[in-house]
C-alpha positions as CSV (number, residue, x, y, z in Angstrom):
1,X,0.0,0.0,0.0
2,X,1.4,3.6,-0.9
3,X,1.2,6.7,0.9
4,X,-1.0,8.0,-1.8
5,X,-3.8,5.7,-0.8
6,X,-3.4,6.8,2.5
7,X,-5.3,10.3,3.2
8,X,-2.3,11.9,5.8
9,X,-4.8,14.4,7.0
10,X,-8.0,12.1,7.8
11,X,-5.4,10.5,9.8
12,X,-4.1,13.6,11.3
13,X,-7.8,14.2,12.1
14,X,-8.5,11.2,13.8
15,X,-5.5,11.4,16.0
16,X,-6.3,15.2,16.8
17,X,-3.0,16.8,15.1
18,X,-3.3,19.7,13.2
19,X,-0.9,19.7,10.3
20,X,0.4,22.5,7.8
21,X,0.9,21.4,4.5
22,X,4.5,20.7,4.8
23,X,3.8,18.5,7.4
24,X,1.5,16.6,5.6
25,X,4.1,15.9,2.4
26,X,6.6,15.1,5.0
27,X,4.5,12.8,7.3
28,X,3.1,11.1,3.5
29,X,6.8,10.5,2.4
30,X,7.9,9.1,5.8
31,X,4.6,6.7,6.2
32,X,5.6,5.8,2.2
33,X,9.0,4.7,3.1
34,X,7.5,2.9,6.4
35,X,5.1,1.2,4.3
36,X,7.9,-0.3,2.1
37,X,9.8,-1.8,5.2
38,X,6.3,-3.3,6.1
39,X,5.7,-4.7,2.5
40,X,9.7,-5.8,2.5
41,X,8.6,-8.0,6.0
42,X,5.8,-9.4,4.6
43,X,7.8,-11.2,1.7
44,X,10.2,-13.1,4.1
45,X,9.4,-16.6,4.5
46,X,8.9,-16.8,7.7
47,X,7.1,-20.6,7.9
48,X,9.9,-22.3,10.1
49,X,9.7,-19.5,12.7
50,X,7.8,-20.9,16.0
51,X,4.7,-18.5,16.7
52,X,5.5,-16.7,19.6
53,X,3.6,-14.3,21.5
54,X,6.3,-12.9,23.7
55,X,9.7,-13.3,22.9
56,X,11.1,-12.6,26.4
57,X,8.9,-15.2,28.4
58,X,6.8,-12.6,30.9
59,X,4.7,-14.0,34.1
60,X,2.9,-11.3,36.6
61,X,4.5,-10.8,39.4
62,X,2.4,-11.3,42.8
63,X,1.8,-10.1,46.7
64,X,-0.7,-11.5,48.8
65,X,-3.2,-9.0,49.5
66,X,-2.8,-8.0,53.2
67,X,-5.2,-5.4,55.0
68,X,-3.4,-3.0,56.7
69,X,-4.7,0.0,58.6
70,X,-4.5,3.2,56.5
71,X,-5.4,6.8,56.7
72,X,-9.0,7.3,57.8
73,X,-10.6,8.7,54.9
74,X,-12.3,12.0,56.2
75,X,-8.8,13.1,57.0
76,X,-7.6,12.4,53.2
77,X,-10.5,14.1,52.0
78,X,-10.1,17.5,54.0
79,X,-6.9,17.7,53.0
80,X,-7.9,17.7,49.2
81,X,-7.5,20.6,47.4
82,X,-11.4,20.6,45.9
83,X,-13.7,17.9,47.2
84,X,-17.3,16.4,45.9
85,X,-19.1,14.4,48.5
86,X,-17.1,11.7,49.5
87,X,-14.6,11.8,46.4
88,X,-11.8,13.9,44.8
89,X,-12.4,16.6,42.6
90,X,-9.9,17.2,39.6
91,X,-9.7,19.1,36.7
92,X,-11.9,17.2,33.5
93,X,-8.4,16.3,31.2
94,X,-10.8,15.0,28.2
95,X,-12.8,17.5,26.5
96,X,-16.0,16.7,25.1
């Protein structure tokens, strides 16, 4: 797939970046030459490679959940900057 197929600004849109022109020519030329790596990958034979879903084996590590006392919560709360109820207040980060 070429970056002309590939609208750079509906993509700039969706990710919420504004782009100038050159931006977009540069961003098109860069995702052209990514897109050639990508179509480069995709003709390796690659049917005696093992399927692997992590290549470094990862397991969680665990603690036992213990109950321990803690701060009483009114005395959290008062200290908050801005308060609702029984809960923090903060800033809204996401606009609508």
């Amino acid at each position: 797939m070429s970056s002309e197929k590939i609208d750079v600004r509906y993509v700039a849109k969706l990710a919420r970046l504004a782009l100038t022109d050159d931006e977009v020519a540069r961003f098109g030329a860069q995702l052209g030459d990514l897109l050639e790596h990508v179509n480069a990958l995709a003709k390796l034979d690659v049917s005696q490679v093992d399927a692997t879903a992590q290549v470094v084996e990862s397991r969680n590590v665990e603690r036992d959940d213990i109950v321990r006392p803690s701060l009483d919560r009114e005395t959290v709360l008062n200290e908050a900057p801005q308060r609702q109820g029984g809960f923090f207040r903060v800033p809204r980060i996401i606009a609508e």
